[in-house]
MDAnalysis code that builds the backbone (N, CA, C; Angstrom):
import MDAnalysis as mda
import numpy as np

u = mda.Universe.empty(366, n_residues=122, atom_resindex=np.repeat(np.arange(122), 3), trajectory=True)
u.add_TopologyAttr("name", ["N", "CA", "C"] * 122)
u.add_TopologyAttr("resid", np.arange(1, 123))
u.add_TopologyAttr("resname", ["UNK", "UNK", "UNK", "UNK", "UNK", "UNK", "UNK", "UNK", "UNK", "UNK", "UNK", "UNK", "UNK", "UNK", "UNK", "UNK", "UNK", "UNK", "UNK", "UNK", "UNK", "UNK", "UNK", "UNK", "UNK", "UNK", "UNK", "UNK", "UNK", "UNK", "UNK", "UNK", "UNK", "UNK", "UNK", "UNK", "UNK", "UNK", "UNK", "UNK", "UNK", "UNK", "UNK", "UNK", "UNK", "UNK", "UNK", "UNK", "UNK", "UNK", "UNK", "UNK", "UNK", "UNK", "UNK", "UNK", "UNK", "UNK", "UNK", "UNK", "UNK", "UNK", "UNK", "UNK", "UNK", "UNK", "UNK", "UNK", "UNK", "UNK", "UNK", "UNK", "UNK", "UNK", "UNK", "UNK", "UNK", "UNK", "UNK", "UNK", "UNK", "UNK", "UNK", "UNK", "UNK", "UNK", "UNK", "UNK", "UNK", "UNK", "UNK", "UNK", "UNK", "UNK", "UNK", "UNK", "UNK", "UNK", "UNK", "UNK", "UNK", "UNK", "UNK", "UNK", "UNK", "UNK", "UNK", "UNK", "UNK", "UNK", "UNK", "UNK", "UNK", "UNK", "UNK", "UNK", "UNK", "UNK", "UNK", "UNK", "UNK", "UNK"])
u.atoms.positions = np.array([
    [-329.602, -14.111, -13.647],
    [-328.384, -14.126, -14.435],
    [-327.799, -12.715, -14.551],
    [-328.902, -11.312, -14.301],
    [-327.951, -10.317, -15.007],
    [-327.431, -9.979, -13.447],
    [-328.165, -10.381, -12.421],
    [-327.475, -9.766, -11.184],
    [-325.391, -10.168, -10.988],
    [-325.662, -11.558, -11.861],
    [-324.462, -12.482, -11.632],
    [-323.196, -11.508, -12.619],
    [-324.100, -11.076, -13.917],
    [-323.023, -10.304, -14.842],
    [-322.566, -9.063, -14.345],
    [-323.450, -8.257, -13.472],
    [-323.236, -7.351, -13.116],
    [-322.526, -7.482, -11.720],
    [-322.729, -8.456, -10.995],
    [-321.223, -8.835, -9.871],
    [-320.015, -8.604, -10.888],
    [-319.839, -9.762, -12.002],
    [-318.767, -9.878, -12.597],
    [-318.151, -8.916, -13.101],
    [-318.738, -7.449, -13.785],
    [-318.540, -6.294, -13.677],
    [-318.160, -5.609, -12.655],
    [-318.620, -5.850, -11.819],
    [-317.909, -4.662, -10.721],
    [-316.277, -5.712, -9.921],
    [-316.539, -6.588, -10.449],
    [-314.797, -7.386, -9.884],
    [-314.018, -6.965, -11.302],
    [-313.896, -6.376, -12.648],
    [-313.496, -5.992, -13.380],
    [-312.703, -4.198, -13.083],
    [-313.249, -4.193, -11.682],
    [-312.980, -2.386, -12.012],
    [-311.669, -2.534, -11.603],
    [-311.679, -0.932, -12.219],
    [-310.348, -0.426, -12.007],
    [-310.039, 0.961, -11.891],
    [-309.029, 1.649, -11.253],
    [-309.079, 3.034, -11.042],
    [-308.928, 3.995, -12.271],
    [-308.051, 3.383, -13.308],
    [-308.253, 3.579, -14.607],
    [-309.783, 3.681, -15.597],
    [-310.148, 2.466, -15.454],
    [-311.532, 2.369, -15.716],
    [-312.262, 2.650, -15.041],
    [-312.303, 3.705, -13.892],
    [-313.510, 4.062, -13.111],
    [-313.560, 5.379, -13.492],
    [-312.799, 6.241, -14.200],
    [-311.988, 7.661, -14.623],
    [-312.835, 7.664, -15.822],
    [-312.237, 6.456, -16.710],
    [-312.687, 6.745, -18.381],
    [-314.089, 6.049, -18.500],
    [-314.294, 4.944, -18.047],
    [-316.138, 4.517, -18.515],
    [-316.785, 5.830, -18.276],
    [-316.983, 6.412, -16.781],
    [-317.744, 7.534, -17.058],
    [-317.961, 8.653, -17.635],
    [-316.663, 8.953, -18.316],
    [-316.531, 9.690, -19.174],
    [-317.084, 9.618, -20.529],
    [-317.049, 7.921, -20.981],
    [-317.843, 7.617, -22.388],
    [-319.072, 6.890, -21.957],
    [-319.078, 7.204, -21.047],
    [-321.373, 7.497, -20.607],
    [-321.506, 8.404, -20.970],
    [-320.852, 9.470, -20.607],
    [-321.400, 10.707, -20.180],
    [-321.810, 11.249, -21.933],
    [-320.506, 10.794, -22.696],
    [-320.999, 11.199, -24.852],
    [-322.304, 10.708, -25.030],
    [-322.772, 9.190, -24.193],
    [-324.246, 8.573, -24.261],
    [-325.523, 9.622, -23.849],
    [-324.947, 10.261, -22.862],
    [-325.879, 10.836, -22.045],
    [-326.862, 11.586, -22.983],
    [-328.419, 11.074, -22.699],
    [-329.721, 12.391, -23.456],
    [-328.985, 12.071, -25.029],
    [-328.359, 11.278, -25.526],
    [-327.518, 11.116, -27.089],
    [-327.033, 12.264, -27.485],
    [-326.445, 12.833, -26.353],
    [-325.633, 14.032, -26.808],
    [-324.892, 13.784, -28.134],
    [-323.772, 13.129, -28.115],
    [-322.866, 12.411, -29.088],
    [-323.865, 12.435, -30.455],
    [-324.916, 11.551, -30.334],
    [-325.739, 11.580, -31.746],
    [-326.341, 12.816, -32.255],
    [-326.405, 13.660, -31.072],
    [-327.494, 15.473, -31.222],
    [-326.296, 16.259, -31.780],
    [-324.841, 15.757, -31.394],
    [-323.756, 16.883, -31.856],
    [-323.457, 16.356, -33.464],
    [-323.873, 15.101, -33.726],
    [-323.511, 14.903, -35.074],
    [-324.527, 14.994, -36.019],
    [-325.787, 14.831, -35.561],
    [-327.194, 15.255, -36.357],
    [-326.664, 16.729, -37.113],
    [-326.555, 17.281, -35.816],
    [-326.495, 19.015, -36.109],
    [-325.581, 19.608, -36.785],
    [-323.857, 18.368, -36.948],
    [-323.059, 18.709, -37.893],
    [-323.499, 17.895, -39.270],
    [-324.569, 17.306, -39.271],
    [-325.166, 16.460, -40.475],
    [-325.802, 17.689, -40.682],
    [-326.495, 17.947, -40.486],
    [-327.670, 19.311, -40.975],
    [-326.879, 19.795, -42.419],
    [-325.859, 19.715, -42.380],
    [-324.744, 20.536, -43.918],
    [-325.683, 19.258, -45.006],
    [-325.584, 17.957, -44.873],
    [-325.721, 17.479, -45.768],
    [-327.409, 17.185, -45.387],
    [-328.413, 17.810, -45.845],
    [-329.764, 18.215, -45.394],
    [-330.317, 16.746, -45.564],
    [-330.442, 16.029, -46.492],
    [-331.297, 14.508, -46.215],
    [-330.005, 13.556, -45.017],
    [-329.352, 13.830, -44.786],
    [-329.120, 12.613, -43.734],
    [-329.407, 13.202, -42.655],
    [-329.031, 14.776, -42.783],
    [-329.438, 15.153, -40.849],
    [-330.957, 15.198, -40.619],
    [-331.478, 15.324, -41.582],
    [-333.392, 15.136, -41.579],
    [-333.638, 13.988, -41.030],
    [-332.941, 13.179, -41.849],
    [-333.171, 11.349, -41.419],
    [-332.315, 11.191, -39.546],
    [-331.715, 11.781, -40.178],
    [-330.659, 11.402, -38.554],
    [-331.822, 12.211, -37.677],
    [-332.409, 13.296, -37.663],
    [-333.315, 13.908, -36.800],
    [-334.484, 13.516, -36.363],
    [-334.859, 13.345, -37.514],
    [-336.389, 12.272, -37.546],
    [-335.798, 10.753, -36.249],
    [-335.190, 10.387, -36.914],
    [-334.601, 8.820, -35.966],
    [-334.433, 9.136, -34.491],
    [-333.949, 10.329, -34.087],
    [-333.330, 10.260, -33.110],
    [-335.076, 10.811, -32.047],
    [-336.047, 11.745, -32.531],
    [-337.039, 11.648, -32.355],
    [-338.131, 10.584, -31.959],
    [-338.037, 10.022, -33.169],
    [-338.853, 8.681, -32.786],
    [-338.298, 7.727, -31.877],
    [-336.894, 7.900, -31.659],
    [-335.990, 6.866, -30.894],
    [-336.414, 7.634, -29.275],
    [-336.322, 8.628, -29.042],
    [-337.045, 9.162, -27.511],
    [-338.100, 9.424, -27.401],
    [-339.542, 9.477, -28.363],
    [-340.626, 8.901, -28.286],
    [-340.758, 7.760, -28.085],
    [-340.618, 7.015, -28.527],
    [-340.800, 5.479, -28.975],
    [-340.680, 4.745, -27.607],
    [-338.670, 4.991, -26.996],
    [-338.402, 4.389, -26.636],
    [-338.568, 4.999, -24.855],
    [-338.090, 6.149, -24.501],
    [-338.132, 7.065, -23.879],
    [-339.451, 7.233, -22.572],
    [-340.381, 7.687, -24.065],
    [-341.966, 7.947, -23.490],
    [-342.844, 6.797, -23.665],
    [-342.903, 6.316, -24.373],
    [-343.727, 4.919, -23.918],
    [-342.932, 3.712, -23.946],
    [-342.094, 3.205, -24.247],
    [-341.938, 1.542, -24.112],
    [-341.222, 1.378, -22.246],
    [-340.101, 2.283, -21.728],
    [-339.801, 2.382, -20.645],
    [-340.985, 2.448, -19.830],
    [-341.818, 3.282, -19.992],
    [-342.764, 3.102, -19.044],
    [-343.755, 2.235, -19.414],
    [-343.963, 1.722, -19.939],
    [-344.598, 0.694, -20.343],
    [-344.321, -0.990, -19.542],
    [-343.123, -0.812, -19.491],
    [-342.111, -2.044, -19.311],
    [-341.708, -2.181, -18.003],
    [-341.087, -0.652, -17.482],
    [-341.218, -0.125, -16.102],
    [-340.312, -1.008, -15.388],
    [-339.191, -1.703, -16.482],
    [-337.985, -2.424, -15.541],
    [-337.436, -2.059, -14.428],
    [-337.113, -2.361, -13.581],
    [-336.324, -2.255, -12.174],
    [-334.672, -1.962, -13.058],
    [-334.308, -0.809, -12.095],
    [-332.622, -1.281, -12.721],
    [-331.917, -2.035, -11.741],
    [-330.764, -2.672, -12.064],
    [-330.319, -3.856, -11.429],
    [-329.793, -3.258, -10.306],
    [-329.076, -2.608, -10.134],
    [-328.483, -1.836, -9.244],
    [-329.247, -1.300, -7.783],
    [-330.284, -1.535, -8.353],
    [-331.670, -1.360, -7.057],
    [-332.109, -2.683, -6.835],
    [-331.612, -3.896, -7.465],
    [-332.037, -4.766, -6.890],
    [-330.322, -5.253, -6.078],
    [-329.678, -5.034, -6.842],
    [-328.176, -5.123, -6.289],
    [-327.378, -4.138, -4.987],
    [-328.152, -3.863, -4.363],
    [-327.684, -2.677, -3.457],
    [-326.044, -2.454, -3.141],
    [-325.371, -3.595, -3.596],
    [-324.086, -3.626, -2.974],
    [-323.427, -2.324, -4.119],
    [-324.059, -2.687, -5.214],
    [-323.423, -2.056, -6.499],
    [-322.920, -0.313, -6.065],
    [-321.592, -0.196, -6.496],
    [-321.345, 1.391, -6.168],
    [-321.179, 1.767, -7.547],
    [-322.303, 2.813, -7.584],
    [-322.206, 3.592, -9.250],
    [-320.433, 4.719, -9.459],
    [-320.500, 4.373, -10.696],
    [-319.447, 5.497, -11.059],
    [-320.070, 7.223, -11.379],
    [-321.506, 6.858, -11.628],
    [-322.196, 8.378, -12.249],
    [-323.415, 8.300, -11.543],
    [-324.039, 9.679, -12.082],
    [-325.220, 9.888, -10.996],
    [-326.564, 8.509, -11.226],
    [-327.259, 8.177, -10.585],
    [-328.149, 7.100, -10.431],
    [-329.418, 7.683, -11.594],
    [-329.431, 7.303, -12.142],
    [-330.616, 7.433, -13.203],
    [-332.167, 7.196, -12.787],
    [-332.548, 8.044, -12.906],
    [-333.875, 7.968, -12.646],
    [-335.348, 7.576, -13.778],
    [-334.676, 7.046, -14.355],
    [-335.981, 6.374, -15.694],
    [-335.813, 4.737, -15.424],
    [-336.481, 4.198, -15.697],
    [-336.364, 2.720, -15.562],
    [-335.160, 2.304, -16.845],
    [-334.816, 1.134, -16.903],
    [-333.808, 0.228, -17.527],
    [-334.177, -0.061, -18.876],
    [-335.166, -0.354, -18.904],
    [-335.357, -1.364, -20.286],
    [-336.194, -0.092, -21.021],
    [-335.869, 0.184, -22.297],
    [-334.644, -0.383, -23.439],
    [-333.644, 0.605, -22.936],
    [-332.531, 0.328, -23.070],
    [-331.643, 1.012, -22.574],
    [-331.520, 2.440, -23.842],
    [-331.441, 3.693, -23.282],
    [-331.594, 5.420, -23.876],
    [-330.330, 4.958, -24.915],
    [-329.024, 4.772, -24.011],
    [-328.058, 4.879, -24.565],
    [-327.891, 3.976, -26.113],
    [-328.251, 2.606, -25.840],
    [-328.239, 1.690, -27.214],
    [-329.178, 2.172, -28.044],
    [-330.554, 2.761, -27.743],
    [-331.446, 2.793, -28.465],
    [-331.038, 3.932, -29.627],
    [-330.675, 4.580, -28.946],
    [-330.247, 6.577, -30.002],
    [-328.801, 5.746, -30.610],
    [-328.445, 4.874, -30.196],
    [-327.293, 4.470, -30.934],
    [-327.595, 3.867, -32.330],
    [-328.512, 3.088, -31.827],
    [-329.242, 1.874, -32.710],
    [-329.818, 2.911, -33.711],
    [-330.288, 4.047, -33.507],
    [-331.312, 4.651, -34.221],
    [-330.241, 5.241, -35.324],
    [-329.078, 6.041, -34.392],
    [-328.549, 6.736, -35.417],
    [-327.854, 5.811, -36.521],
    [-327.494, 4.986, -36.220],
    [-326.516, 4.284, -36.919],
    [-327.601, 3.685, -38.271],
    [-328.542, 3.308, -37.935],
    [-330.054, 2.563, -38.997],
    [-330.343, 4.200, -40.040],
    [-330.043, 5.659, -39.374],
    [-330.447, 6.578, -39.810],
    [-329.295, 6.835, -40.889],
    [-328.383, 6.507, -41.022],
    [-326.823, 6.696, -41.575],
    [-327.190, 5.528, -42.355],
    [-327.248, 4.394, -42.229],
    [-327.521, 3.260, -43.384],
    [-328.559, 3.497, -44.153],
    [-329.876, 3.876, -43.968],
    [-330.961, 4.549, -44.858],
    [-330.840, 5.652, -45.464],
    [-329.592, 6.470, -45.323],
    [-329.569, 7.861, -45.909],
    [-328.154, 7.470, -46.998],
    [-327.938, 6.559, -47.143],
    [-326.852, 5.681, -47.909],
    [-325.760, 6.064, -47.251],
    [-325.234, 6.398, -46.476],
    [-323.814, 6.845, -45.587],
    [-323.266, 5.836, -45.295],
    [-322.523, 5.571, -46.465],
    [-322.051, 4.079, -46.385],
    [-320.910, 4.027, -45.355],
    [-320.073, 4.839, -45.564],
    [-318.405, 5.170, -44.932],
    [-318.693, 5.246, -43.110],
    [-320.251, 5.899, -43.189],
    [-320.856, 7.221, -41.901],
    [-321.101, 5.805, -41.127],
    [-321.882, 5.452, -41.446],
    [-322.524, 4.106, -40.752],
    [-322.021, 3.280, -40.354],
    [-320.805, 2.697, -40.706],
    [-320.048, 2.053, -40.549],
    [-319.126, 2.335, -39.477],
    [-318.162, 3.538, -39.409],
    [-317.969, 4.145, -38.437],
    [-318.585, 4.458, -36.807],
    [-319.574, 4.513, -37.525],
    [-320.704, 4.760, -35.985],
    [-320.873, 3.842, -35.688],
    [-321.121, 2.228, -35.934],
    [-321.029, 1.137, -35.624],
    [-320.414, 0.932, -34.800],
])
Protein backbone atom coordinates (compact mmCIF):
# COMPACT_ATOMS: atom_id res chain seq x y z
CA UNK A 1 0.00 0.00 0.00
CA UNK A 2 2.71 2.65 0.83
CA UNK A 3 4.54 1.87 -2.52
CA UNK A 4 0.92 2.77 -4.17
CA UNK A 5 0.80 6.25 -1.94
CA UNK A 6 4.02 7.08 -2.81
CA UNK A 7 3.32 6.53 -6.81
CA UNK A 8 0.36 8.81 -6.02
CA UNK A 9 2.76 11.37 -4.69
CA UNK A 10 5.06 11.63 -7.23
CA UNK A 11 1.92 12.12 -10.01
CA UNK A 12 1.10 15.17 -7.59
CA UNK A 13 4.41 17.03 -8.45
CA UNK A 14 4.96 20.07 -9.56
CA UNK A 15 7.67 22.57 -10.51
CA UNK A 16 6.32 24.83 -7.91
CA UNK A 17 6.20 22.14 -5.42
CA UNK A 18 9.45 20.63 -6.26
CA UNK A 19 11.16 24.32 -5.26
CA UNK A 20 9.15 24.70 -1.91
CA UNK A 21 8.65 20.96 -0.29
CA UNK A 22 12.37 20.89 -0.18
CA UNK A 23 12.78 23.78 1.26
CA UNK A 24 10.29 22.86 4.31
CA UNK A 25 12.34 19.50 4.70
CA UNK A 26 15.15 21.10 4.86
CA UNK A 27 13.47 23.43 8.60
CA UNK A 28 12.87 19.34 9.44
CA UNK A 29 16.29 18.55 8.82
CA UNK A 30 18.53 17.08 12.29
CA UNK A 31 15.11 19.38 13.93
CA UNK A 32 16.85 22.29 13.14
CA UNK A 33 13.48 24.31 13.30
CA UNK A 34 12.86 22.71 16.92
CA UNK A 35 16.97 23.37 18.02
CA UNK A 36 16.36 27.16 16.77
CA UNK A 37 13.32 27.46 19.00
CA UNK A 38 14.56 25.40 22.09
CA UNK A 39 17.46 27.91 22.09
CA UNK A 40 15.09 30.96 21.69
CA UNK A 41 13.04 29.12 24.62
CA UNK A 42 16.17 29.03 26.81
CA UNK A 43 14.79 32.99 27.88
CA UNK A 44 11.92 31.26 29.47
CA UNK A 45 14.30 28.53 31.43
CA UNK A 46 11.55 25.64 32.36
CA UNK A 47 10.14 25.28 28.85
CA UNK A 48 13.53 25.36 27.01
CA UNK A 49 14.81 22.69 29.73
CA UNK A 50 11.69 20.70 28.90
CA UNK A 51 11.90 21.52 25.18
CA UNK A 52 15.74 20.27 25.53
CA UNK A 53 15.33 17.36 27.54
CA UNK A 54 12.43 16.19 24.74
CA UNK A 55 14.27 16.85 21.91
CA UNK A 56 17.21 14.58 23.48
CA UNK A 57 15.33 11.75 24.36
CA UNK A 58 13.47 12.16 20.97
CA UNK A 59 17.17 11.38 19.08
CA UNK A 60 18.08 8.87 21.60
CA UNK A 61 15.06 7.10 21.74
CA UNK A 62 14.17 7.40 18.35
CA UNK A 63 17.38 8.05 16.32
CA UNK A 64 19.80 5.54 18.19
CA UNK A 65 17.86 2.72 19.02
CA UNK A 66 14.30 2.25 17.70
CA UNK A 67 15.55 3.00 13.81
CA UNK A 68 17.99 0.59 14.18
CA UNK A 69 16.22 -1.62 15.87
CA UNK A 70 13.40 -1.67 13.26
CA UNK A 71 15.93 -1.15 10.41
CA UNK A 72 12.98 -0.24 7.86
CA UNK A 73 13.83 -0.17 4.20
CA UNK A 74 12.92 3.32 2.82
CA UNK A 75 10.42 3.12 0.12
CA UNK A 76 12.23 4.78 -2.37
CA UNK A 77 14.80 1.85 -2.40
CA UNK A 78 12.23 -0.37 -2.87
CA UNK A 79 10.63 2.08 -5.49
CA UNK A 80 13.60 2.73 -7.73
CA UNK A 81 11.57 4.70 -10.20
CA UNK A 82 11.14 7.39 -7.39
CA UNK A 83 13.26 10.71 -8.24
CA UNK A 84 14.14 12.45 -4.89
CA UNK A 85 13.85 16.24 -4.57
CA UNK A 86 16.82 16.24 -1.66
CA UNK A 87 19.79 14.36 -0.85
CA UNK A 88 18.92 10.42 -0.18
CA UNK A 89 19.04 9.82 3.49
CA UNK A 90 21.02 7.48 4.85
CA UNK A 91 19.31 6.18 8.27
CA UNK A 92 16.53 3.82 7.80
CA UNK A 93 12.66 5.08 7.68
CA UNK A 94 10.84 4.09 10.56
CA UNK A 95 10.06 6.35 12.94
CA UNK A 96 10.35 9.02 10.83
CA UNK A 97 13.41 11.99 12.57
CA UNK A 98 11.26 14.58 11.17
CA UNK A 99 7.63 13.67 12.97
CA UNK A 100 9.31 12.37 15.90
CA UNK A 101 11.29 15.94 17.11
CA UNK A 102 8.00 17.31 15.98
CA UNK A 103 5.93 15.10 18.10
CA UNK A 104 8.41 15.66 20.89
CA UNK A 105 8.52 19.32 20.73
CA UNK A 106 5.08 20.04 20.51
CA UNK A 107 4.24 17.24 23.86
CA UNK A 108 7.35 19.48 25.37
CA UNK A 109 5.26 22.90 24.91
CA UNK A 110 1.99 21.16 26.26
CA UNK A 111 3.82 19.87 29.52
CA UNK A 112 5.54 23.13 30.16
CA UNK A 113 1.84 24.69 30.03
CA UNK A 114 2.53 26.72 26.66
CA UNK A 115 -0.77 26.80 25.95
CA UNK A 116 -0.75 29.57 22.96
CA UNK A 117 3.16 27.74 22.07
CA UNK A 118 1.75 24.35 21.53
CA UNK A 119 -0.84 24.97 19.72
CA UNK A 120 0.90 26.88 17.17
CA UNK A 121 3.51 24.27 16.70
CA UNK A 122 0.83 21.88 16.01
Amino acid sequence: MEIHILDMIQNLRTPIGDVVVPLITRLGDAGIIWIILTVLLLIIPKTGVIMMAALLVDVLLCNVFIKNLVARTRPFDVNTAVQLLVAKPRDYSFPSGHTAASFASVTALYLAGEKKMWKAAL
